[in-house]
N, C-alpha and C positions, 0 to 999 in steps of 0.2 A: 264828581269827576267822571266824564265819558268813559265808556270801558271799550276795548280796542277789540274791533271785530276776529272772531275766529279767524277765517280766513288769513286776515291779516297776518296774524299771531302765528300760526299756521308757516305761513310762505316765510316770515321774518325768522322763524327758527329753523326753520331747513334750509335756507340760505346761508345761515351763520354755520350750521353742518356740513354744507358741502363746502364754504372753506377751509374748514379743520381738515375735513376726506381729504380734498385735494392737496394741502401740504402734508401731511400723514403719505399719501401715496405717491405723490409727485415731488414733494420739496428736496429730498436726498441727492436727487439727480444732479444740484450744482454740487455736490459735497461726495464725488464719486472715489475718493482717498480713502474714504470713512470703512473701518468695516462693516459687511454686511449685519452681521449679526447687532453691530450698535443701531445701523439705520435702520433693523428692525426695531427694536425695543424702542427707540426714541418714536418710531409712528405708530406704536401701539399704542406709546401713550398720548400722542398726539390725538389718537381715533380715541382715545376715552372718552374724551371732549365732543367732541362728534355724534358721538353715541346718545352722550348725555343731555343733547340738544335735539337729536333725531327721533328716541324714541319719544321722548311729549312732543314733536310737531304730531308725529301719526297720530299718537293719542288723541290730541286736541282735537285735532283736523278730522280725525273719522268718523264720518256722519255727515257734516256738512261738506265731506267731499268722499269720492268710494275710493277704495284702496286702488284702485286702477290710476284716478286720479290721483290721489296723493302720488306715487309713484311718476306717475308723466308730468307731474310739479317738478316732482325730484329729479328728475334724468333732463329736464329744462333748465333747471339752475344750476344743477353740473357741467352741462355744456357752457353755460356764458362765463361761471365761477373758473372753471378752466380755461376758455377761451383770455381771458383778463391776467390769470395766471399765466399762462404761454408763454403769454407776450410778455409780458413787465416782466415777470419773476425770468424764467427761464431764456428771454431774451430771440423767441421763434417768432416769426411773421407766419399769417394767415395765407392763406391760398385762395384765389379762387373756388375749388371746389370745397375746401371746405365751408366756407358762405354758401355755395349752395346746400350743401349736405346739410347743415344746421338750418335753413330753410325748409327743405322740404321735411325735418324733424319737428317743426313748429307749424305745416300745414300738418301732421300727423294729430300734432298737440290738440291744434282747432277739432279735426276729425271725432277726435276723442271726446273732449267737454261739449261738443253738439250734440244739441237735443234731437235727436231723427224719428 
């Protein structure tokens, strides 16, 4: 059986992270009735999960990528994991500038993993 490249392995687990993060920090907001102190404990346990899938991507991932990158992995799949959530979950349209902003965050990205 092929064995599934790090990287891969890597990107697949921090993706599934940032959507635990994102509903942990962002899901409450349709459910604004709620006391605060519930919609805390509910996304702390929500971030268990999160957690629990975050720390072995870096594990995995560190080496075949540097902490810089793993990091600018991570704040790139936050952005689209959220961006996805916005809309569907919370029911907000996109802006113009935010397409640019997340653009010129993904020439940052390039910046980054180039070899100079």
């Amino acid at each position: 059986m092929p064995s599934i490249p790090i990287s891969v392995t890597t990107i697949g687990l921090l993706l599934l992270s940032n959507i635990f993060m994102t509903f942990a920090w962002y899901g409450h907001l349709k459910f604004r009735e709620m006391p605060l102190y519930t919609v805390i404990l509910v996304s702390w346990g929500i971030a268990f999960f999160e957690y629990c899938l975050q720390v072995p991507a870096n594990r995995i991932g560190y080496g075949t990528f540097s902490a810089v990158e793993l990091k600018t992995i991570q704040e790139v799949l936050t952005l689209l994991v959220f961006t996805v959530f916005s809309y569907f979950y919370l029911g907000e349209s996109l802006k113009w500038n935010h397409y640019l902003g997340f653009g010129l965050i993904c020439l940052a990205t390039y910046v980054i993993f180039k070899e100079w």
